[in-house]
C-alpha positions in Angstrom: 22.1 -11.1 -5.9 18.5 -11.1 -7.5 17.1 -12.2 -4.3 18.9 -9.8 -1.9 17.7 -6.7 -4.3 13.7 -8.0 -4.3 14.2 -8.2 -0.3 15.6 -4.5 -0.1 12.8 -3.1 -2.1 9.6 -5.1 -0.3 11.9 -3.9 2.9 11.8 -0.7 1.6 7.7 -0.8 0.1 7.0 -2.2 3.6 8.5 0.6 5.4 7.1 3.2 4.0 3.5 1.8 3.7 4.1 1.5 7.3 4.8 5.0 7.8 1.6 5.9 5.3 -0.7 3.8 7.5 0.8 4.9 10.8 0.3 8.5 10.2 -3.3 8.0 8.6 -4.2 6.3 11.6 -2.8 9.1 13.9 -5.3 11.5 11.7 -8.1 9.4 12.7 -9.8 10.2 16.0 -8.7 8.4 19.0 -12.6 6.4 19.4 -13.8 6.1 15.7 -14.8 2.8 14.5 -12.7 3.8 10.8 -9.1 3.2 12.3 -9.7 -0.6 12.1 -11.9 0.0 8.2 -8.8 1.8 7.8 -6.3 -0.3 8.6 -7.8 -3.2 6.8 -8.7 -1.4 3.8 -4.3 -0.5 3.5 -3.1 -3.7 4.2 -6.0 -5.0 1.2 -4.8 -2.6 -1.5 -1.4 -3.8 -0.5 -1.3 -7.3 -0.6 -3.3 -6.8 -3.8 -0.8 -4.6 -5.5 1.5 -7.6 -5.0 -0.8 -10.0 -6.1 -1.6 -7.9 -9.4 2.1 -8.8 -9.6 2.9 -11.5 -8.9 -0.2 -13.4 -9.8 -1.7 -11.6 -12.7 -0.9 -13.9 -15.0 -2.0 -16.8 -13.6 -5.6 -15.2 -13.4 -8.5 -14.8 -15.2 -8.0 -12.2 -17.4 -11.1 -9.9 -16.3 -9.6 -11.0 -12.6 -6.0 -10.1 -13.4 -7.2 -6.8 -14.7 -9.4 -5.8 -11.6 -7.0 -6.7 -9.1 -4.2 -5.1 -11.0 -5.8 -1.7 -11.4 -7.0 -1.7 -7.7 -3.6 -2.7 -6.8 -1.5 0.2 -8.9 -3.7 2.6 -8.4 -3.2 2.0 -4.7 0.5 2.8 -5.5 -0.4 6.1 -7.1 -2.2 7.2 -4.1 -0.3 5.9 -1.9 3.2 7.6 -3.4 1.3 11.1 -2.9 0.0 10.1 0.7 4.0 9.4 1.5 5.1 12.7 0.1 2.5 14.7 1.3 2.9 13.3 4.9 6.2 13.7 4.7 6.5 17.6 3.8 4.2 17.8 6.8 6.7 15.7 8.9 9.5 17.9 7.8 7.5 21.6 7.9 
């Protein structure tokens, strides 16, 4: 049951960081050279939101600490970023 309950949430995480990155990139213009900086820079902070998790204390301490604060406060912005393109969506 512990499995099946950390495979709904990352579906879950996954799905809306999908939806975050899929409607910045539709804010980007169609022939700039930031979709792919973009693009790159999201899927970064995400997998090191998860690896502030699920490696942090394994780490380095002064390691564990960057990666960890890059990493949640990707999850701060990128709760706003979902709710604020989301009352957009729905306006």
């Amino acid at each position: 049951m512990k499995i099946g309950g950390i495979i709904i949430v990352l579906a879950i995480v996954f799905s809306l960081n999908g939806y975050v990155i899929a409607r910045g990139w539709q804010a980007l213009p169609s022939a700039s050279t930031l979709r792919p900086v973009y693009l790159a820079t999201t899927i970064a902070l995400l997998f090191a939101m998860f690896a502030g998790m699920f490696f942090g204390n394994s780490l380095p301490q002064g390691v564990a600490k960057a990666i960890s604060f890059v990493g949640f406060t990707y999850i701060v912005i990128f709760i706003y970023l979902f709710f604020s393109f989301l009352f957009v969506d729905i306006l």
